[in-house]
C-alpha positions as CSV (number, residue, x, y, z in Angstrom):
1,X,82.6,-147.3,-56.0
2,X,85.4,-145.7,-58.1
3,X,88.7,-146.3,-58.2
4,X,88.4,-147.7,-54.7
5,X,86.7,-144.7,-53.5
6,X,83.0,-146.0,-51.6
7,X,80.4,-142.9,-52.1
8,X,79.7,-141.3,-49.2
9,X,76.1,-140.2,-48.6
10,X,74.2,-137.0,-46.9
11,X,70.3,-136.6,-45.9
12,X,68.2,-133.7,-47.9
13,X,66.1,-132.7,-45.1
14,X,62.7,-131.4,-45.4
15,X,62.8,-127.7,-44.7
16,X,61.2,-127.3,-41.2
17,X,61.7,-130.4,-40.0
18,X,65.1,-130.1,-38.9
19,X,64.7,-126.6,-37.2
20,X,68.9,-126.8,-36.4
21,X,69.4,-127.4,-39.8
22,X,67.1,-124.6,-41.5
23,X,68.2,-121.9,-39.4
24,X,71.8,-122.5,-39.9
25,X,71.3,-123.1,-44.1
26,X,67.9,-122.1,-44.7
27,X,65.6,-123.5,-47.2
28,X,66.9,-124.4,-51.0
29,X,65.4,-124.5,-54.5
30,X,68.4,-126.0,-56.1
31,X,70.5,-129.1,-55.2
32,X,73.7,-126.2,-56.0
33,X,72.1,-124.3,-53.5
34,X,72.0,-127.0,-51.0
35,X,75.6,-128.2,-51.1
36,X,76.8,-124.4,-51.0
37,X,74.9,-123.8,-48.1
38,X,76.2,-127.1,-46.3
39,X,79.6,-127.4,-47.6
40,X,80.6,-123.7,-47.6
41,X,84.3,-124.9,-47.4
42,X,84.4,-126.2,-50.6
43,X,83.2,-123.7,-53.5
44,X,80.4,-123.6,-56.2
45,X,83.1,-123.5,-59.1
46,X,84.2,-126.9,-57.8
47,X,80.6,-128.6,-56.9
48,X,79.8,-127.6,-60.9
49,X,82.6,-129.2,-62.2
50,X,81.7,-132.2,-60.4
51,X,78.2,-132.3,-61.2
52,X,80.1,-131.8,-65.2
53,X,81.8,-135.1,-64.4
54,X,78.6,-136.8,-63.0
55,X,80.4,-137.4,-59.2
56,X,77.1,-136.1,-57.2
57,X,74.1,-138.6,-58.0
58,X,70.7,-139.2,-56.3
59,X,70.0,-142.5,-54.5
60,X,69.1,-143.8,-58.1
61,X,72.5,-142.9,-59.2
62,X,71.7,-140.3,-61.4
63,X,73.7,-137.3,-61.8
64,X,72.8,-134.0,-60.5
65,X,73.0,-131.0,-62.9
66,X,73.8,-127.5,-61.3
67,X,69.8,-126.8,-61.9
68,X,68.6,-130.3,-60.7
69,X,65.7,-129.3,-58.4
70,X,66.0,-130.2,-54.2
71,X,64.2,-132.9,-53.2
72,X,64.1,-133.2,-49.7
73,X,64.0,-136.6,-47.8
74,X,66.4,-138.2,-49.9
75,X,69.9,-139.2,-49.8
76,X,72.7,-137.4,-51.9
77,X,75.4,-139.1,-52.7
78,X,79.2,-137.9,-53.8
79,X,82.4,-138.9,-54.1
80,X,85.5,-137.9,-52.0
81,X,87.8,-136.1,-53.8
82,X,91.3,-134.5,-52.6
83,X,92.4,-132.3,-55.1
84,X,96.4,-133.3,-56.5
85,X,96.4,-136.1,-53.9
86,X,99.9,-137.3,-52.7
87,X,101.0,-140.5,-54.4
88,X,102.4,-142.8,-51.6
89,X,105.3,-144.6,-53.5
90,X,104.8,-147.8,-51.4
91,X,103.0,-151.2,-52.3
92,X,101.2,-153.8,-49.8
93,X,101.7,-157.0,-49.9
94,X,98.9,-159.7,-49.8
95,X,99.8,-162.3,-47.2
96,X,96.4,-164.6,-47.4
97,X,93.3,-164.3,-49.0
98,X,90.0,-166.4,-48.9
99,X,85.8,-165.7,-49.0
100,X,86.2,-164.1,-45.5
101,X,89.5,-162.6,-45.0
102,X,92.3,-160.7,-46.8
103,X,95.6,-160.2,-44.3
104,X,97.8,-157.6,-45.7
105,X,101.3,-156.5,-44.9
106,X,100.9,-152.8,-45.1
107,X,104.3,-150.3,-45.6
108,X,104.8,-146.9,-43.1
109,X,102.8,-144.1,-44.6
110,X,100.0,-145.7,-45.7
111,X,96.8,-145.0,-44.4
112,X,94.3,-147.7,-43.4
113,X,91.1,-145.8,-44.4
114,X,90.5,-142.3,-45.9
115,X,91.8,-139.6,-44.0
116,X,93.1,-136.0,-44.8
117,X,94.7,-135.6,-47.6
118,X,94.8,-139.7,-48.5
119,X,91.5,-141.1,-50.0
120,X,92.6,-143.0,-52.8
121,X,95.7,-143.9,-51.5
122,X,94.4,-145.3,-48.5
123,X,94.8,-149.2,-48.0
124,X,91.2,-149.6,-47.9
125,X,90.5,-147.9,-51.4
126,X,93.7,-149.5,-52.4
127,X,91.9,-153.4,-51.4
128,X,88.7,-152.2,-53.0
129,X,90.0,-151.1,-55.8
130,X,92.2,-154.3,-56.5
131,X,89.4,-156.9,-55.7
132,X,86.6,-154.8,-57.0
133,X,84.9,-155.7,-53.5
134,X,83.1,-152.5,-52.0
135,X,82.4,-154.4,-48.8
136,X,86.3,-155.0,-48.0
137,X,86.1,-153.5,-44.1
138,X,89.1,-153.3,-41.5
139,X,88.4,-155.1,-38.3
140,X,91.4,-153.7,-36.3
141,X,93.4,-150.8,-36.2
142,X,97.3,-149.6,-37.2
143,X,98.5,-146.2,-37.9
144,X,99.5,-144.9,-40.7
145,X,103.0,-144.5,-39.2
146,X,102.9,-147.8,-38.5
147,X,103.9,-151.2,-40.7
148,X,102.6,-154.5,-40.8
149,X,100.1,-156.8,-40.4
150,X,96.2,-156.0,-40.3
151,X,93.1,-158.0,-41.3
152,X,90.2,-156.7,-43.4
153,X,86.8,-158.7,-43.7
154,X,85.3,-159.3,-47.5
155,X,82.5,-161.0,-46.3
156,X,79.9,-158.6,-44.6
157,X,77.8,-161.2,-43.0
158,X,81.0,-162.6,-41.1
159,X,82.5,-159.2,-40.7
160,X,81.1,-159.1,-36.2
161,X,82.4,-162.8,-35.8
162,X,86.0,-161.5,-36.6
163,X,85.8,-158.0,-34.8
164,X,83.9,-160.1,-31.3
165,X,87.9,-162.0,-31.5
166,X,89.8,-158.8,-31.1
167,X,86.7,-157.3,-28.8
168,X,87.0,-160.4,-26.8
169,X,91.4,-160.5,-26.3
170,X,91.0,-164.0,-28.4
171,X,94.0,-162.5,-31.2
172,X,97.5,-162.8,-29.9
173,X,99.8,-160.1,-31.6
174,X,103.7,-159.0,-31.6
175,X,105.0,-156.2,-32.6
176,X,108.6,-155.5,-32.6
177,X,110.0,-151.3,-32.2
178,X,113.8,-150.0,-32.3
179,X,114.3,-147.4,-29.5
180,X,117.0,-146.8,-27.2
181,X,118.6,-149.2,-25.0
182,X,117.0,-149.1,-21.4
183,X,118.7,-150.3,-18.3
184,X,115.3,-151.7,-16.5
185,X,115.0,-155.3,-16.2
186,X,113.2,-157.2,-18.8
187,X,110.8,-158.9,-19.6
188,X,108.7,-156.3,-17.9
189,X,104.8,-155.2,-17.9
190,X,104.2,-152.1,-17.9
191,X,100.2,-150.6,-17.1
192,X,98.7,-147.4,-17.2
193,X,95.5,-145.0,-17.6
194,X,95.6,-143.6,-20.8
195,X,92.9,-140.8,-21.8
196,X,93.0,-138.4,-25.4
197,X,95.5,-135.7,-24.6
198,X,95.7,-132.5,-26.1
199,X,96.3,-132.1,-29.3
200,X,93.3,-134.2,-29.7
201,X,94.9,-137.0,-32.0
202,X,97.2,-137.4,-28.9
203,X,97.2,-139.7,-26.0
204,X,98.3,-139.4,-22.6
205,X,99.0,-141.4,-19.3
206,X,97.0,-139.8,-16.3
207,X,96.7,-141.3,-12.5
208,X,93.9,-143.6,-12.0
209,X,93.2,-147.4,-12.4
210,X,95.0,-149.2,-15.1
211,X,93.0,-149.4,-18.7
212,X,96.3,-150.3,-21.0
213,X,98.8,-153.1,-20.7
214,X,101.8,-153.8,-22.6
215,X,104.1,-156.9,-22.0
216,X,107.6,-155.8,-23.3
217,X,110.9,-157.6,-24.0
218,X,114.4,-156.5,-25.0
219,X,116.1,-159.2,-27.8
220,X,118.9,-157.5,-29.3
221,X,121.0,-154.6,-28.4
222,X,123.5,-152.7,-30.7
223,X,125.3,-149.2,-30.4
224,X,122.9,-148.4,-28.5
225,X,119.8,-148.9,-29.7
226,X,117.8,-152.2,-29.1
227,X,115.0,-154.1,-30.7
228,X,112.1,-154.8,-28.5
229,X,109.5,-157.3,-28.5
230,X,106.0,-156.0,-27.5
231,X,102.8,-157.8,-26.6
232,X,100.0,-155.6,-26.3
233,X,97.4,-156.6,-23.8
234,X,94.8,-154.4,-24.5
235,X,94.7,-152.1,-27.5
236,X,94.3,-148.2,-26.6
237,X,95.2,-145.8,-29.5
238,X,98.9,-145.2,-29.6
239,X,99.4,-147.8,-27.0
240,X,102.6,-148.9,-27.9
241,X,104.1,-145.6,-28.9
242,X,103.2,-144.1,-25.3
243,X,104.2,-146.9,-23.2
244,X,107.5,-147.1,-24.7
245,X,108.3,-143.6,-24.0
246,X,107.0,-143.8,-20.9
247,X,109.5,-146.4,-19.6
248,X,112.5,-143.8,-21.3
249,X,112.4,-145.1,-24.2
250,X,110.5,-143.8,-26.6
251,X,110.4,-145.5,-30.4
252,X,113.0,-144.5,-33.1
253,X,111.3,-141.4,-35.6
254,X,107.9,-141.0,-33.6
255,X,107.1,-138.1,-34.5
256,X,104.4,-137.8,-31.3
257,X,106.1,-138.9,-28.8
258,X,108.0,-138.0,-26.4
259,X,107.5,-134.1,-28.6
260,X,105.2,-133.2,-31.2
261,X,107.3,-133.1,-34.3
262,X,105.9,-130.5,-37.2
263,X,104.8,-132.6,-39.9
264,X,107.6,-133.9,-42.8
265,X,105.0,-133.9,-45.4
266,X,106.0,-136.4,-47.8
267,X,109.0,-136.9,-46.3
268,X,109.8,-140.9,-46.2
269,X,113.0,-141.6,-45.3
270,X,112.4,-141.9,-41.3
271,X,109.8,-144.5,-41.1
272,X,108.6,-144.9,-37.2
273,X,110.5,-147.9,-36.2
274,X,107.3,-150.2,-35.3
275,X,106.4,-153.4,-36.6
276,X,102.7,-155.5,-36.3
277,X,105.4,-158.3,-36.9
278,X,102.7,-161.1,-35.9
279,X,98.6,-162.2,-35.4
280,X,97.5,-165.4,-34.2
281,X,93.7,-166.4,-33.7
282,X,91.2,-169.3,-34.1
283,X,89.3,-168.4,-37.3
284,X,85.7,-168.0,-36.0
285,X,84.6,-169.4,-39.3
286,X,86.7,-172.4,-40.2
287,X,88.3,-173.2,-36.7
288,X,91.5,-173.5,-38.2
289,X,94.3,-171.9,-36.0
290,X,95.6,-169.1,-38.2
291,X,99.1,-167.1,-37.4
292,X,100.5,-164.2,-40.1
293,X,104.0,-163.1,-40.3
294,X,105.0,-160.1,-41.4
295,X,107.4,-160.4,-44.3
296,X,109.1,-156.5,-43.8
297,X,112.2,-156.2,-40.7
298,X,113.1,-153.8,-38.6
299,X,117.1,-152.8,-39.2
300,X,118.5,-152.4,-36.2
């Protein structure tokens, strides 16, 4: 692990025993040879300045040199790296800590494990980095849009005890959103099928039996906006997001929904106006009863 940043690993095959493999990339005498072959997105001049700074390693952890032989069944490991990656001017804030859990208030922007152009400044590398704990793990979901609460296990033995609660509906959580005042009755449940849409990182309601509910309630209503309490039922990607627009009202600065927005880049000043404002569950571990609070608001 550096700097947060867990080493990710790929399989040196044995030439001829991966026939896809071998007639796609061939056969190798170098190491150098192998990763230009398989990464041919990313370009020699850069894989031998990495092997300079000793970021591609063997499963001994010791560094490969741009003439370091192949040796095939072994693993290969290396370091993501995005070149002049994006600082995200925003700090999380530790809400609870012990030998199982850490509970974090994450800001908007912030991803919750490496993705695109955020490794290191992903929450995840961010925890790791902090506690020096290479086994921190999420156990639930929230985009990066997306502020709030979210759980992370540090305890790799208890890790399937807390992901079986959110598996099994056991963890009751709020969220609160700002979107436009609707003129349907609440408190209201709304249901629907959702399936990926197209762009793939979309989703989409479609006709058929019911996989996502959202129990939704208005509480305060100003120039026309209001801020709404939502209780998701089940916990489909973008669930919240879609149902909202779905019902008219779709969440204040989503940039997916109702229209694909182009993308602001590091453009922060219109956060998507959605809150993990609260999670309550039975700690498989202790059996305390344990409920988190978000400590950020929603200004409506």
């Amino acid at each position: 692990m550096r700097d947060g940043v867990s080493a990710s690993r790929t399989w040196l095959p044995k030439p001829g025993s991966d026939k896809s493999i071998t007639e796609v990339y061939g056969e190798w005498h170098t190491i150098l040879d192998f990763l230009i072959d398989r990464f041919p997105f990313i370009s020699e001049a850069i894989f031998r300045e990495r092997m300079l700074r000793g970021d591609i390693v063997d499963q001994d952890g010791q560094p490969y040199h741009a003439d370091s032989l192949y040796r095939a069944e072994t693993f290969l490991f290396y370091y993501r790296e995005i070149p002049d990656e994006p600082a995200i001017p925003f700090k999380e804030d530790i809400l609870f800590h012990d030998k199982n859990i850490i509970v974090v208030d994450k800001p908007h922007f912030i991803p919750v494990t490496p993705t695109g152009r955020y490794v290191k400044e992903s929450l995840l590398s961010r925890l790791k980095h902090q506690f020096q704990l290479e086994e921190i793990s999420p156990i639930h979901r929230l985009d990066r849009e997306t502020a709030g609460v979210i759980l992370f296990s540090c305890n790799e033995k208890n890790r399937g005890a807390y992901q079986n609660l959110f598996q099994n509906r056991e963890v009751e959580k709020s969220y609160e959103a700002i979107a436009p005042t609707s003129s349907l009755a609440f408190p209201l449940t709304h249901s629907s099928r959702m399936t990926k849409g197209d762009p793939f990182f979309l989703m989409q309601e479609v006709d058929g039996e019911a996989n996502s509910k959202t129990v939704m309630d208005m509480i305060e209503t100003k120039d026309g906006l209001s801020r709404y309490l939502l209780k998701p039922v089940s916990g489909k990607q973008h669930q919240l997001r879609v149902h909202m627009a779905s019902i008219g009202s779709p969440i204040l600065n989503d940039p997916f929904y109702p229209v694909l927005e182009p993308s602001k880049g590091e453009d922060y000043s219109s956060p998507l106006q959605l809150l993990a404002k609260t999670i309550s569950f039975t700690d498989p571990i202790t059996g305390k009863e344990q409920h988190f609070e978000s400590r950020k608001q929603l200004i409506l």
